[in-house]
C-alpha positions as CSV (number, residue, x, y, z in Angstrom):
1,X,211.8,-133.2,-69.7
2,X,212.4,-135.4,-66.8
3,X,215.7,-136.5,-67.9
4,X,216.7,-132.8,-69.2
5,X,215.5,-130.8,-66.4
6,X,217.6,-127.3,-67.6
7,X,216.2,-128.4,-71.1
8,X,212.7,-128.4,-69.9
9,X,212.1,-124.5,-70.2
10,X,212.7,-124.6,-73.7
11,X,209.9,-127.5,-74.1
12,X,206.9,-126.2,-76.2
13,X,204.7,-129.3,-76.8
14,X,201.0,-130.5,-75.8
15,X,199.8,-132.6,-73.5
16,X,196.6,-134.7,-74.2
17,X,195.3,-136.3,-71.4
18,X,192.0,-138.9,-71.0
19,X,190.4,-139.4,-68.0
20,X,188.2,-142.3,-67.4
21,X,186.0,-143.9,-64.6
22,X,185.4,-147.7,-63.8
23,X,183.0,-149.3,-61.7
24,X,185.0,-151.9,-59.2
25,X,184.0,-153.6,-55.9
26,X,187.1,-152.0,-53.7
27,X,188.7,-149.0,-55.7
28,X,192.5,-149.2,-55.6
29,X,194.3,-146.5,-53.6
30,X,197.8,-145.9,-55.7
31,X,199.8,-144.3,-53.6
32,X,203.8,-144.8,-53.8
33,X,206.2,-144.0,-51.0
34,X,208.8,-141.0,-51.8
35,X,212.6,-141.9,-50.9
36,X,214.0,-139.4,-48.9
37,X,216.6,-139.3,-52.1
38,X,213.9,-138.2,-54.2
39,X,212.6,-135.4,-51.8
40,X,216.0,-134.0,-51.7
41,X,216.4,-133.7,-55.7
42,X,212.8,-132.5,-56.1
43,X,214.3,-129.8,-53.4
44,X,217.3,-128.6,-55.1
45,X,215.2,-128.4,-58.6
46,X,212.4,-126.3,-57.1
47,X,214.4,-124.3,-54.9
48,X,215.6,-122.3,-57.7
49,X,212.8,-119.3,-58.7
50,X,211.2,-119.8,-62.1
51,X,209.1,-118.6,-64.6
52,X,206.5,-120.9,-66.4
53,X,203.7,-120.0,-69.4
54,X,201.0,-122.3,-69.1
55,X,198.5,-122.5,-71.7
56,X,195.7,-124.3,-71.4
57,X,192.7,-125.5,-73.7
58,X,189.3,-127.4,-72.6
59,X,188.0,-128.9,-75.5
60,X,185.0,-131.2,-74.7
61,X,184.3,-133.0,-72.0
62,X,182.9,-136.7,-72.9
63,X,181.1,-139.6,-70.5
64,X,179.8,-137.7,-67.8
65,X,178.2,-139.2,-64.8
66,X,174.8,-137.2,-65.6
67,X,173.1,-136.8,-68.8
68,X,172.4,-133.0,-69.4
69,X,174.3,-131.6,-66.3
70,X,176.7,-128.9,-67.0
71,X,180.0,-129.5,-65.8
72,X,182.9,-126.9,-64.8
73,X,186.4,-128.3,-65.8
74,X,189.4,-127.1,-63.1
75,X,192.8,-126.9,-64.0
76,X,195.5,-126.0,-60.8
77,X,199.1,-126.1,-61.5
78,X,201.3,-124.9,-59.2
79,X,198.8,-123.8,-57.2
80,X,196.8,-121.7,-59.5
81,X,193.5,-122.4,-60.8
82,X,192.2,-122.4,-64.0
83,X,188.1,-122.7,-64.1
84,X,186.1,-123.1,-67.1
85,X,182.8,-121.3,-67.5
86,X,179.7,-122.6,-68.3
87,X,179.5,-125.2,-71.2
88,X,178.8,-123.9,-74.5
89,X,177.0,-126.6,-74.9
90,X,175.5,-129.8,-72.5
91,X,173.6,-133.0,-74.2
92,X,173.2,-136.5,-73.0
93,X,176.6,-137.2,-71.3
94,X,179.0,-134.5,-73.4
95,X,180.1,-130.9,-72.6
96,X,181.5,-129.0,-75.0
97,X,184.0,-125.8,-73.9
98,X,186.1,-124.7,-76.6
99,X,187.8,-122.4,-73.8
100,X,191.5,-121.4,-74.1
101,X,193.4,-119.7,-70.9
102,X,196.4,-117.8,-71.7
């Protein structure tokens, strides 16, 4: 999609994505400098009014930081949020959701 912006709109795929913590003595901050050549593309390609679908599905949430707490999962792209409700279910350090927004 990168690569093929103007193909991009016609991509219908999934994105699976794992999140995970470690425990370190001095977290790294990642943070990469933007060219000014990069800031000028990313303006011409947004500049351009479009129309996105975005579907979205919370399946389970596994290794939470507190056993039995019930955790909301938040989704923002492009500035709007997507918020799950309440856990169908909450034991030791897994949520489960099942939630699809449309």
């Amino acid at each position: 999609m990168n690569e093929h912006p103007d193909n991009a709109s016609n991509w219908k795929g999934r994105v699976l994505m794992q999140v995970t913590c470690e425990k370190t003595e001095e977290p790294l901050d990642k943070v990469v400098p933007v060219t000014d050549d990069e800031s000028l593309m990313q303006a011409r390609i947004m500049a351009r009014d479009k129309m996105y679908d975005v579907i979205a599905e919370v399946g389970q949430a596994i290794a939470l930081p507190k056993a039995g707490k019930k955790y909301k999962v938040k989704i923002i792209v492009g500035g709007k949020e997507l918020i799950t409700d309440e856990p169908k279910f909450a034991k030791k350090n897994y949520n489960r959701f099942n939630q699809r927004f449309d």
